[in-house]
FIDRENTOR-886552 format. One line per 3 residues: for each residue y, z, x of C-alpha. Coordinates in steps of 0.02 Angstrom, whole numbers, plus 50000, padded with zeros to 5 digits. Example, Ala and Ser with C-alpha at 12.3 -4.5 7.8 and 13.67 -1.06 7.14 Angstrom:
% FIDRENTOR-886552
49775:50390:50615 | 49947:50357:50684
This chain:
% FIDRENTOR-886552
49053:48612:50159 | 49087:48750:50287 | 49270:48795:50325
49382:48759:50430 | 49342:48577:50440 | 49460:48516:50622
49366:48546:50797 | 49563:48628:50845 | 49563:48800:50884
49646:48892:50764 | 49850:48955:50796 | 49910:49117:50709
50024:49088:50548 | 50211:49038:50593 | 50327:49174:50614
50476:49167:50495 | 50614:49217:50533 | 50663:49320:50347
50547:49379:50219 | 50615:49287:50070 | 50517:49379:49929
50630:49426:49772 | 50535:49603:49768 | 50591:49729:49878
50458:49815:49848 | 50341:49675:49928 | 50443:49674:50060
50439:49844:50114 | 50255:49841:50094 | 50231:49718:50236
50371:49790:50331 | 50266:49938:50336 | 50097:49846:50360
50156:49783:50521 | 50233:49906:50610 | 50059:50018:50549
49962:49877:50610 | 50040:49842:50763 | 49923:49844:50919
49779:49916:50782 | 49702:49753:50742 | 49539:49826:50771
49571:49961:50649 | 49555:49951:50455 | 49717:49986:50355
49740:50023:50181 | 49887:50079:50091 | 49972:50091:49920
50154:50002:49966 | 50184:50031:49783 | 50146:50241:49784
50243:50258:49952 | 50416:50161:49888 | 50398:50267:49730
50390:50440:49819 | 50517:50375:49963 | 50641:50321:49816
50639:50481:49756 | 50680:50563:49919 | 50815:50435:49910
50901:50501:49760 | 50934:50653:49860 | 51006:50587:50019
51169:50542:50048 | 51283:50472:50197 | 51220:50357:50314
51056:50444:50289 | 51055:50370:50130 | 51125:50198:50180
50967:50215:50313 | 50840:50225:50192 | 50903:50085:50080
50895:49981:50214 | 50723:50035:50272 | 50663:50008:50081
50754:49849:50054 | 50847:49927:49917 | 51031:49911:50019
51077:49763:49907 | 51016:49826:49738 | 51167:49917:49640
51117:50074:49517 | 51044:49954:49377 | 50966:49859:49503
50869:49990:49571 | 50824:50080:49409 | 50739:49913:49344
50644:49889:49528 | 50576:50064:49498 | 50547:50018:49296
50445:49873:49364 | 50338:49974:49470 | 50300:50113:49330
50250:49974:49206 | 50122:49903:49332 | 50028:50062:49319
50060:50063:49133 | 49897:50079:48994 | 49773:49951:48989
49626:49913:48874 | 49503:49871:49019 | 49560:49964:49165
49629:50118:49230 | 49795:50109:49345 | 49896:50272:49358
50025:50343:49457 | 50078:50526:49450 | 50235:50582:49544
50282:50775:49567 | 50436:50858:49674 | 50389:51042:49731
50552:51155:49759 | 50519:51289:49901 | 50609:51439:49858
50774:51420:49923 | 50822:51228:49869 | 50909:51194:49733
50947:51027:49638 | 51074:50995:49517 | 51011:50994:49319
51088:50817:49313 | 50980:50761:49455 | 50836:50851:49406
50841:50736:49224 | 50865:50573:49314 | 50723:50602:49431
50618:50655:49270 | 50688:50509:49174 | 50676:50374:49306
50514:50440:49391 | 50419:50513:49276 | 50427:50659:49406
50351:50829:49376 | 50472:50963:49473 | 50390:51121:49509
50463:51289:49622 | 50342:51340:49743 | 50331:51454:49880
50262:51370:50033 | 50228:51534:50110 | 50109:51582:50005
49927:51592:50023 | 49877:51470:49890 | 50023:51360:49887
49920:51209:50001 | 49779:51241:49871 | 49900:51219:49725
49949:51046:49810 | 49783:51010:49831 | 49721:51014:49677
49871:50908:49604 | 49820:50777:49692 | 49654:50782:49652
49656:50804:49459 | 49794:50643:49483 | 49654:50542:49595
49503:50581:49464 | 49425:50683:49619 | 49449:50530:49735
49564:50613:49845 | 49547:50808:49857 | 49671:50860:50011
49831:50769:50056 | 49891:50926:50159 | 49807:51077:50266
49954:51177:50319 | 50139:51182:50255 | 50276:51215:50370
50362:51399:50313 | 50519:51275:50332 | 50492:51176:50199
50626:51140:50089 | 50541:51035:49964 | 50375:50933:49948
50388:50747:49857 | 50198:50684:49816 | 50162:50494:49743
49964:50483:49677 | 49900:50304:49636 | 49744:50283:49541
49652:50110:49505 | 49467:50071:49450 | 49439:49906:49377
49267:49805:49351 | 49271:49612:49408 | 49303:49474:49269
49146:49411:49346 | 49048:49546:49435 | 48926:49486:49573
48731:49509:49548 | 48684:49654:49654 | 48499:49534:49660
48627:49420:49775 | 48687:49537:49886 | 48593:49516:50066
48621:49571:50242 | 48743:49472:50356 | 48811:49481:50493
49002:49556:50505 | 49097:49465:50675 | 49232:49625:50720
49372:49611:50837 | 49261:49732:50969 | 49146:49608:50999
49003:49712:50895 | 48900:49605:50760 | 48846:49741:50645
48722:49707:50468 | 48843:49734:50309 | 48800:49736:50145
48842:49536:50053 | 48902:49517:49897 | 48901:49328:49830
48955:49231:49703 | 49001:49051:49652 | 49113:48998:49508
49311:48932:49479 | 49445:49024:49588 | 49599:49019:49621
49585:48947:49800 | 49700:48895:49936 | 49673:48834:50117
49748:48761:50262 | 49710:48752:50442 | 49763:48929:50493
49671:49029:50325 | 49577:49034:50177 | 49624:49131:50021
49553:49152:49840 | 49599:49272:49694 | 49465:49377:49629
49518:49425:49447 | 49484:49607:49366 | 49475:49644:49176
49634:49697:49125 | 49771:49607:49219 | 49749:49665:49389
49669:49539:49547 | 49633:49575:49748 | 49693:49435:49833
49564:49404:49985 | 49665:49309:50151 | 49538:49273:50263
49607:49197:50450 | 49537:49042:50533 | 49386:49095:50673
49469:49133:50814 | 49644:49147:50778 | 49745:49291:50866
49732:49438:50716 | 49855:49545:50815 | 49999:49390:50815
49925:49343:50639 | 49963:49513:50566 | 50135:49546:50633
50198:49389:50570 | 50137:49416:50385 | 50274:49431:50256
50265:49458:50082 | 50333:49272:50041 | 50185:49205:50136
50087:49267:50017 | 50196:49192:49866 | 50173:49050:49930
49980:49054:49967 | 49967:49120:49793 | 50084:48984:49721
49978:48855:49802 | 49818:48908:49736 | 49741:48800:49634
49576:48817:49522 | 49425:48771:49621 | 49238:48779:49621
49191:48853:49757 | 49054:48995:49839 | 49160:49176:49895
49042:49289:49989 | 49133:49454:50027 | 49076:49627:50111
49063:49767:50009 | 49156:49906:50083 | 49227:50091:50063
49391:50125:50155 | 49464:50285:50192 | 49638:50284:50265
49758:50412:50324 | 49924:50431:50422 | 50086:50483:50446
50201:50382:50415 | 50364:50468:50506 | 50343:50359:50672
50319:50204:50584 | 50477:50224:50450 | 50584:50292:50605
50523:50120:50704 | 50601:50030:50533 | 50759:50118:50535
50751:50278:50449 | 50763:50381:50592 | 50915:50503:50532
50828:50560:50380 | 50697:50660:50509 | 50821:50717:50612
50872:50884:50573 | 51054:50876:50656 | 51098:50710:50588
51006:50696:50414 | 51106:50713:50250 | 51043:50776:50111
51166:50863:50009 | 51094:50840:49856 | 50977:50997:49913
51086:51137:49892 | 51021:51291:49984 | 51091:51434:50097
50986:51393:50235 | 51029:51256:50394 | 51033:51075:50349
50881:51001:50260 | 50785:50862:50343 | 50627:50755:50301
50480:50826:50422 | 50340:50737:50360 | 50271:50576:50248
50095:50585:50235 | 49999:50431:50155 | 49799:50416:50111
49694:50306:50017 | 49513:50259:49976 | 49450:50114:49905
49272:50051:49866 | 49235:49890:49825 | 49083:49845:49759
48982:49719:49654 | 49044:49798:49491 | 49226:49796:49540
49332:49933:49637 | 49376:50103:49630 | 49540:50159:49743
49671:50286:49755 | 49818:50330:49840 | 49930:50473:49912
50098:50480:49970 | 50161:50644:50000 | 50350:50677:50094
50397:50857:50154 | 50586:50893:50187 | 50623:51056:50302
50761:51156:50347 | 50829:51152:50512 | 50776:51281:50636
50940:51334:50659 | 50057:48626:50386 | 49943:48577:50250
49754:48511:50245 | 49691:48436:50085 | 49552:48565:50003
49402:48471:49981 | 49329:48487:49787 | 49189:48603:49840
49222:48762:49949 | 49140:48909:50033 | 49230:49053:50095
49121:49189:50199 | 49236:49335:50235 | 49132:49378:50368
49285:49439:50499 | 49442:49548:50473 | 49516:49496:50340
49677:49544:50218 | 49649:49588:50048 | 49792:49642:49943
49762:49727:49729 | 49908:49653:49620 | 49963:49671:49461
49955:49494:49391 | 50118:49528:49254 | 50237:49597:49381
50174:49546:49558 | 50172:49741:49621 | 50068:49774:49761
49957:49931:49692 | 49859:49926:49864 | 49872:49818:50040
49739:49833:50167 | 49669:49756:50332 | 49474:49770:50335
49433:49762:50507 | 49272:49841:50496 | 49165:49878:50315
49059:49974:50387
């Protein structure tokens, strides 16, 4: 029977008024996803929340002052003490940990320009705690954007070839995050089923995209203002598919998405037969993220008069974070999904109600819609995207 079932137009999800999620983690991440989203609701969006706290924690380690107290704030860390943190970041490195049926990797690497310095002691907790290469590099030099370059693309299996075109000759130091994933479906969907259908965008436009469809037991939830179901991949790893009543306002619906909304959604789920038919879809995302983490908060760590980072000893003026750059690429298909991710941060010197689900149900994710890749053992969110448009 289709979905929804009420003749009442659809409202946006309640606001709330905290993000109660125990991760901070999965709080950031939709801290971030609406302040990136905000007024781009025609736009598709699609980040790694986990690769950009992992590169922006290790910027942490070297800040200090209220710059410091800033970020923690801005990464929902403020309330975590030293163990605290250092099991937070253990979680996230074990969600990209070795699996028999999948491949989830992060790489992170810390690129010295020739006149910072960090402490040996620092230097072994950043390699201890992050698994972070650290590398001297001068950013002056001809091939040094090359050299970047092909870090991140030997860490992305090719998926991702150029983070950066141009380094500033003030850079201090570069911090880079890469995420990897490629997983095949539990159940993959017969390419035989896929069919043309039509795709309703925010714009108005009702282009022909590509079908995939499939009927089975899911993990399914719905209530008047959504539908959501769990797609499972091999190896401990599921996207999570939120798809938001017709007509409902996508621009209200977005900003008042928190991470315990989807808890609970999840928590609710319960195993039902059903039909899921879902766009395949390749996604290629890029931004920088400096206006969006300033919006949240961290505005003294780019400002080169007020930033503190003393952990970065040099001889030159005060060091400063000029740039967080984020891409990632995704393609999901009917054997399952490929996707990576890039977070790179540049520091510079200073120029001087519920319905009752009915037992059968049919989800068509044929408008925007959220989809979020999760590690099912520790809840981290690998990837976080708003399709808008698969096409």
């Amino acid at each position: 029977m289709p979905w929804p079932f009420g003749r009442k137009p659809a409202v946006a999800v309640a606001p709330e008024s905290e993000d109660t999620a125990k991760s901070p983690t999965a709080r950031f991440a939709f801290k971030l996803f609406r302040e990136l989203s905000r007024g781009e609701a025609a736009s598709n969006l699609f980040f790694s929340p986990s690769g950009v706290m992992l590169c922006l924690a290790l910027v942490y380690e070297l800040a200090s002052g209220e710059t410091r107290h800033e970020m923690a704030e801005t990464l929902e860390i403020a309330s975590l003490d030293p163990v605290g943190l250092e099991s937070e970041i253990a979680g996230l490195k074990s969600a990209f940990g070795a699996r028999a049926r999948a491949e989830v990797s992060f790489a992170s690497s810390l690129w010295l320009g020739r006149q910072a310095q960090i402490a040996s002691a620092l230097q072994a907790r950043l390699r201890a705690l992050y698994d972070s290469e650290l590398s001297s590099l001068d950013f002056a030099a001809g091939d040094a954007v090359s050299i970047i370059n092909a870090w991140v693309n030997a860490r992305t299996q090719g998926r991702i070839s150029r983070i950066v075109s141009q380094l500033s000759p003030l850079a201090a130091l570069v911090a880079i995050n890469a995420v990897y994933f490629k997983g095949r479906w539990e159940k993959p969907f017969q390419k035989e089923l896929t069919r043309g259908a039509a795709f309703h965008t925010l714009s108005g436009s009702i282009p022909h995209v590509p079908m995939m469809s499939q009927g089975g037991r899911y993990l399914y939830y719905e209530d008047r203002h959504l539908q959501t179901v769990t797609l499972p991949y091999e190896g401990g790893v599921s996207m999570i598919v939120v798809l938001p009543a017709a007509k409902s306002d996508l621009e209200q619906f977005r900003q008042n998405l928190t991470a315990s909304q989807l808890e609970s959604w999840t928590h609710k789920s319960k195993y039902q037969q059903g039909v899921v038919e879902l766009p395949r879809f390749k996604v290629d995302y890029e931004a920088e993220l400096g206006n969006a983490l300033t919006a949240l908060g961290m505005s003294r760590a780019f400002d080169e008069n007020r930033a503190q980072f003393e952990h970065v000893h040099s001889d030159q003026p005060p060091v400063s974070l000029g740039r967080v750059l984020h891409r990632a690429v995704g393609d999901v298909n009917e054997e399952g999904t490929e996707a990576a991710a890039v977070t790179l941060a540049q520091m510079v010197f200073g120029s001087a109600m519920n319905a009752k689900p009915p037992e059968l149900f049919q989800m068509i994710v044929d408008r925007p819609f959220l989809m979020a890749i999760r590690d099912d053992k520790t809840q981290s969110l690998l990837f976080l995207g708003w399709i808008s448009d698969p096409r």
